[in-house]
DOLUM-783548 format. One line per field, with one value per residue (C-alpha): residue number from 1; residue in one letter; x, y, z. Coordinates in steps of 0.02 Angstrom, whole numbers, plus 32768, in hexadecimal, padded with zeros to 4 digits. Layout:
koldo	[NUM,...]
vexvo	[A,...]
xx	[X,...]
yy	[Y,...]
zz	[Z,...]
//
This chain:
koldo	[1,2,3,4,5,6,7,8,9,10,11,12,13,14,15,16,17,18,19,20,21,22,23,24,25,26,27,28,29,30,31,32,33,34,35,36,37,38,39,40,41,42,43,44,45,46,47,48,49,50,51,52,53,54,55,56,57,58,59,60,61,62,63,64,65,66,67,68,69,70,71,72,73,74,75,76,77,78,79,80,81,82,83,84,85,86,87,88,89,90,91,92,93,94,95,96,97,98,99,100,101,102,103,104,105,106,107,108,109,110,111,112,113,114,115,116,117,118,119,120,121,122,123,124,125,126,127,128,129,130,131,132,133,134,135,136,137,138,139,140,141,142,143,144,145,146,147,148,149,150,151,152,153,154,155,156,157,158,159,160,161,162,163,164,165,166,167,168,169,170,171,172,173,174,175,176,177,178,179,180,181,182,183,184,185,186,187,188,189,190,191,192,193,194,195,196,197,198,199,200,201,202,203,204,205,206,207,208,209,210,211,212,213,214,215,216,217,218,219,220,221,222,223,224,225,226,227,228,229,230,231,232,233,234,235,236,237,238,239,240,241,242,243,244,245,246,247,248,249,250,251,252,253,254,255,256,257,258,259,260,261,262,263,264,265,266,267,268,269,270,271,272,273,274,275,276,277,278,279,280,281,282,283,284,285]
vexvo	[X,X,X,X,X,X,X,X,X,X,X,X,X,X,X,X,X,X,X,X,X,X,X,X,X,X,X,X,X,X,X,X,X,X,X,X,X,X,X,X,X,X,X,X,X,X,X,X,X,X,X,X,X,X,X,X,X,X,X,X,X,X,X,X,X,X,X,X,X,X,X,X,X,X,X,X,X,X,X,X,X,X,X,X,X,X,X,X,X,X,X,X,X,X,X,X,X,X,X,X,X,X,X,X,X,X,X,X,X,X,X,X,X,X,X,X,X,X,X,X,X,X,X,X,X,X,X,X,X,X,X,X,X,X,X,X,X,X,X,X,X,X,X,X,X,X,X,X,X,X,X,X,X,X,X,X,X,X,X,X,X,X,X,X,X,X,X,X,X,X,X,X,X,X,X,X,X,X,X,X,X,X,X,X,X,X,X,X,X,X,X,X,X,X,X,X,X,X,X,X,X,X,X,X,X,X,X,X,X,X,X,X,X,X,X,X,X,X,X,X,X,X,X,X,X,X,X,X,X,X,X,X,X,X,X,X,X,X,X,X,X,X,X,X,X,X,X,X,X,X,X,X,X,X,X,X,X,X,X,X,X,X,X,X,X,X,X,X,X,X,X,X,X,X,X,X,X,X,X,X,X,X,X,X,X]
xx	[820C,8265,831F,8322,835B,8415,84D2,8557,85D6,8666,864F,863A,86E7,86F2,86DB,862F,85F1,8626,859A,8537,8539,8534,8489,8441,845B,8424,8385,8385,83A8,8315,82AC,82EF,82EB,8245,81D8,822D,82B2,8218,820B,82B2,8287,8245,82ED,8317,8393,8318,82D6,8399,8399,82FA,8350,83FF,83A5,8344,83D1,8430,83AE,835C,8419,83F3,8432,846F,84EC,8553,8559,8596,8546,8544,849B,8478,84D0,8569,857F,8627,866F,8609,85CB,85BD,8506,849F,841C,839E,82E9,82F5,8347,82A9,8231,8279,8268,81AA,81A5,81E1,8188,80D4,810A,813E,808B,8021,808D,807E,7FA8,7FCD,8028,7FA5,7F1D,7F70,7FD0,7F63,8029,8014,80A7,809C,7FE6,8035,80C4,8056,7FEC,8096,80AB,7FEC,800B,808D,8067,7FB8,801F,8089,7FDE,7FB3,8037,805D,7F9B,7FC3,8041,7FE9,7F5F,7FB1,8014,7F56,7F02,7F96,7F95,7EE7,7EDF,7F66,7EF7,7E6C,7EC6,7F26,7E89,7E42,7ED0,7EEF,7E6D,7ED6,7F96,7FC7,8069,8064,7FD7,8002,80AB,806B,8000,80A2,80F6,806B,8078,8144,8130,80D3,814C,81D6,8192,819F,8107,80A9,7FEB,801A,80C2,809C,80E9,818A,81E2,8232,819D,8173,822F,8223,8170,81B5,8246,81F2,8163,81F2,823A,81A3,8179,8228,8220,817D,81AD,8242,81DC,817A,820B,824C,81C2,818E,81A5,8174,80C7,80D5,80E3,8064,7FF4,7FDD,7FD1,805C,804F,80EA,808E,804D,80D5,816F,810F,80D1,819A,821F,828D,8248,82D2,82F3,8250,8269,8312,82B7,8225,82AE,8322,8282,825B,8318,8336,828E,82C1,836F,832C,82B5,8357,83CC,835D,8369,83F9,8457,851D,852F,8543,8507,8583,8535,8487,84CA,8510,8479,83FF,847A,84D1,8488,83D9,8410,846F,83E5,83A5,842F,8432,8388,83B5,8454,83D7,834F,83C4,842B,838D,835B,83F2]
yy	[C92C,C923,C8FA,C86A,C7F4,C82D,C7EB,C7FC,C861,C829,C75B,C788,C78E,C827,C7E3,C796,C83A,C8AD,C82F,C834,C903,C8F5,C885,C913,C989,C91E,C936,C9E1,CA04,C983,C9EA,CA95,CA63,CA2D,CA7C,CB21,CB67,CB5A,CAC0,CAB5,CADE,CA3B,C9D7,C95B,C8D9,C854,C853,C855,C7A2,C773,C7B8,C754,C6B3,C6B9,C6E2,C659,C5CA,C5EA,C620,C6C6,C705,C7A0,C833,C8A5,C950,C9EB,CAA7,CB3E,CB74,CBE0,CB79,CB52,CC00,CC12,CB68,CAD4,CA46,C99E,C94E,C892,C88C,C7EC,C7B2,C79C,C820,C888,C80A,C83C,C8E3,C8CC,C866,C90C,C988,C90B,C8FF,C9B8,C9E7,C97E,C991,CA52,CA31,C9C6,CA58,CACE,CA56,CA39,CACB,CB61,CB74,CC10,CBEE,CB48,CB5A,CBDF,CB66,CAE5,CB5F,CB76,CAB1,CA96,CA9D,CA2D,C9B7,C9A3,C95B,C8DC,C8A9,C887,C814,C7CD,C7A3,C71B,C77E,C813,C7C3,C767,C7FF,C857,C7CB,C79C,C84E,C85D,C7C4,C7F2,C8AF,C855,C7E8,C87E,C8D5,C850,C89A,C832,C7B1,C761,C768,C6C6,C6F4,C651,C68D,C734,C712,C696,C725,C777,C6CF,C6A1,C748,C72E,C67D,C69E,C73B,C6C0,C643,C6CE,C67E,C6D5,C6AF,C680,C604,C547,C4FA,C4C3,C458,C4EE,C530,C4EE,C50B,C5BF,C5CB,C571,C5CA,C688,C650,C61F,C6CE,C734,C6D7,C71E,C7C4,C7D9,C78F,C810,C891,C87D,C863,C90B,C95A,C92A,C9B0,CA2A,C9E6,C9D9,CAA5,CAD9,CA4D,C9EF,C942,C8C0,C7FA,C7F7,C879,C7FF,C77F,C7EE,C815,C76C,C711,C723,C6EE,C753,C776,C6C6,C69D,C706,C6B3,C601,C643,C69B,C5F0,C583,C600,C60F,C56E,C537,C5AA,C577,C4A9,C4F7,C549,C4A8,C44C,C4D2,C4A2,C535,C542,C608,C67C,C5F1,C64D,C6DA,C695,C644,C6BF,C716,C680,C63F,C6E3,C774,C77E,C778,C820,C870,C80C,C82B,C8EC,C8F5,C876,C8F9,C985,C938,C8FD,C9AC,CA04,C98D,C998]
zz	[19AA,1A51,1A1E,1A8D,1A02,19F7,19DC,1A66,1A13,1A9A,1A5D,19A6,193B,18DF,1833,187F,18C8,181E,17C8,1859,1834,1779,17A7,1800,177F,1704,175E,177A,16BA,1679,16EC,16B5,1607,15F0,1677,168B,1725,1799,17A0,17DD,189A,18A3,187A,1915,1936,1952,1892,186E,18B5,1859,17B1,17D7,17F3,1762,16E9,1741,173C,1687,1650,15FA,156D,15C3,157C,15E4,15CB,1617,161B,1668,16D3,1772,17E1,178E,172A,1714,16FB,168E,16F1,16C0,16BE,1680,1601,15EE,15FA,16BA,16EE,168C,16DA,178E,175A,1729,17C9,1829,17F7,17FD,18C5,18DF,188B,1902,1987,197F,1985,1A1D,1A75,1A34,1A87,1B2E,1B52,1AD7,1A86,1A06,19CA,19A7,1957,18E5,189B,1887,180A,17AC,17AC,1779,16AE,16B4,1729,16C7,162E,169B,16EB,163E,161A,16C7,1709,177C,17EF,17DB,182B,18AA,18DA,18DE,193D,19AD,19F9,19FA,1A6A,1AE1,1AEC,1B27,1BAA,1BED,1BF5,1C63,1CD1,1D8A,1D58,1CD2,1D01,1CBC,1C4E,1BF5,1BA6,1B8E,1B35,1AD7,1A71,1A52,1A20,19A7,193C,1934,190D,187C,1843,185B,17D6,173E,16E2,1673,162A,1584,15D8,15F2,16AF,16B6,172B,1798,17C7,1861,1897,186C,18C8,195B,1961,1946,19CE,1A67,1A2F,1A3F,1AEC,1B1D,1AF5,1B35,1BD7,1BEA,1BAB,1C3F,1CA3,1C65,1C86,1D39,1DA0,1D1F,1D10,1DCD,1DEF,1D4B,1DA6,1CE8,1CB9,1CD6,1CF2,1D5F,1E04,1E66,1E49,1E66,1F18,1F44,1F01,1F59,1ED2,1E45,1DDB,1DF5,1DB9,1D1D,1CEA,1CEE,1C74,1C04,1C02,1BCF,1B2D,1B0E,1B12,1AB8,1A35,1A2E,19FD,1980,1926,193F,18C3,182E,17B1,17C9,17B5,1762,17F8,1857,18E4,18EF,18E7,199D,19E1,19E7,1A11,1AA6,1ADD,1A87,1AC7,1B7E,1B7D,1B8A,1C38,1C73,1C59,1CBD,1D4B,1D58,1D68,1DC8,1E65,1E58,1E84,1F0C,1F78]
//
């Protein structure tokens, strides 16, 4: 994942942030636990949110613990336990597998081929028992491949997010084969799909004058040359998704954590913007 999708520490009170952390870990132990340390490598903060707004909207049974493990080896750290946080988990490592076979496609990333073999037993059984995002996450990437393949002649990023969006929309609505709808799925697939349009926007945003120098593919070339307000530009398509995503979470009857949950959604995911409209105007003066 890209770690887009994270809290501002600085507006979060510290009680908020220690369950924040104690989410986190909560994934990295389901992962751990049941899919070996490996796995761990592909632990991000955005499937943190996914498991916190889960456990709050479907109110989770969920126990607290505390352990020792690599990171914390001398002193126990506290972590959560429930259904969601192992369904972000599953959720995690599906995207880090698929992920790793887009890198290997677009970019001939050894390394990334070679941790997707580790991931391939695994993710095999959570394909099993998760079809519909493991296909969407399949199909969604496979589509966005063949429109950045097309290269110069199709540049429109509505289109291109929107292959991103689709795949998170569906890993957003935690539904599995054998589970009948219920009435928070379209929330959830609304609110995943705004998401995935953002990060893939500031993914490309991030990447700009990267793909510029290795001459590779990016929708934003020919408009960051042609606009003379850019970044501008950028913030406007950012604020639409944000705020698109934002309505889609207003309507889910959420009060547990609901404050952290917001802090993320309205202040959380723009940290990151920020960090590379920092960097981007350093370099040009």
């Amino acid at each position: 994942m890209f770690g887009y999708i994270i809290a501002n520490k600085a507006e979060l009170k510290l009680k908020d942030y220690e369950k924040y952390r104690e989410y986190y870990c909560g994934v990295c132990n389901s992962l751990k636990e049941r899919y070996g340390i490996v796995s761990g490598l592909s632990l991000s903060y955005d499937v943190t949110f996914l498991a916190i707004l889960l456990s709050a909207l479907y109110e989770s049974e969920t126990i607290r613990q505390s352990k020792h493990c690599i990171v914390h080896p001398v002193n126990k750290h506290f972590y959560f336990s429930n259904d969601m946080i192992d369904y972000a988990a599953d959720m995690c490592l599906l995207l880090s597998y698929f992920k790793c076979l887009d890198d290997w496609q677009d970019d001939k990333n050894f390394a990334r081929l070679t941790y997707s073999a580790v991931l391939r037993k695994n993710v095999r059984e959570i394909c099993k028992k998760y079809p519909m995002q493991a296909q969407a996450i399949r199909e969604g990437l496979k589509k966005l491949n063949s429109y950045e393949n097309k290269n110069k002649e199709t540049c429109n990023i509505d289109a291109l997010s929107s292959c991103f969006g689709g795949l998170l929309g569906t890993v957003f609505c935690n539904k599995r084969a054998d589970c009948h709808f219920d009435i928070f799925q379209n929330d959830l697939y609304n609110m995943g799909y705004h998401l995935g349009k953002y990060i893939y926007i500031l993914d490309a945003y991030d990447d700009l004058k990267q793909d510029i120098k290795k001459g590779g593919f990016n929708p934003f070339i020919d408009i960051c040359e042609t606009n003379a307000d850019f970044d501008g530009y950028v913030k406007e398509l950012l604020l639409m998704e944000a705020a698109d995503a934002a309505q889609a979470f207003e309507m889910l009857p959420i009060v547990k954590d609901v404050d952290i949950l917001r802090n993320i959604i309205y202040s959380g995911i723009w940290i990151k913007y920020y960090e590379i409209f920092r960097r981007r105007n350093e370099k040009s003066l």
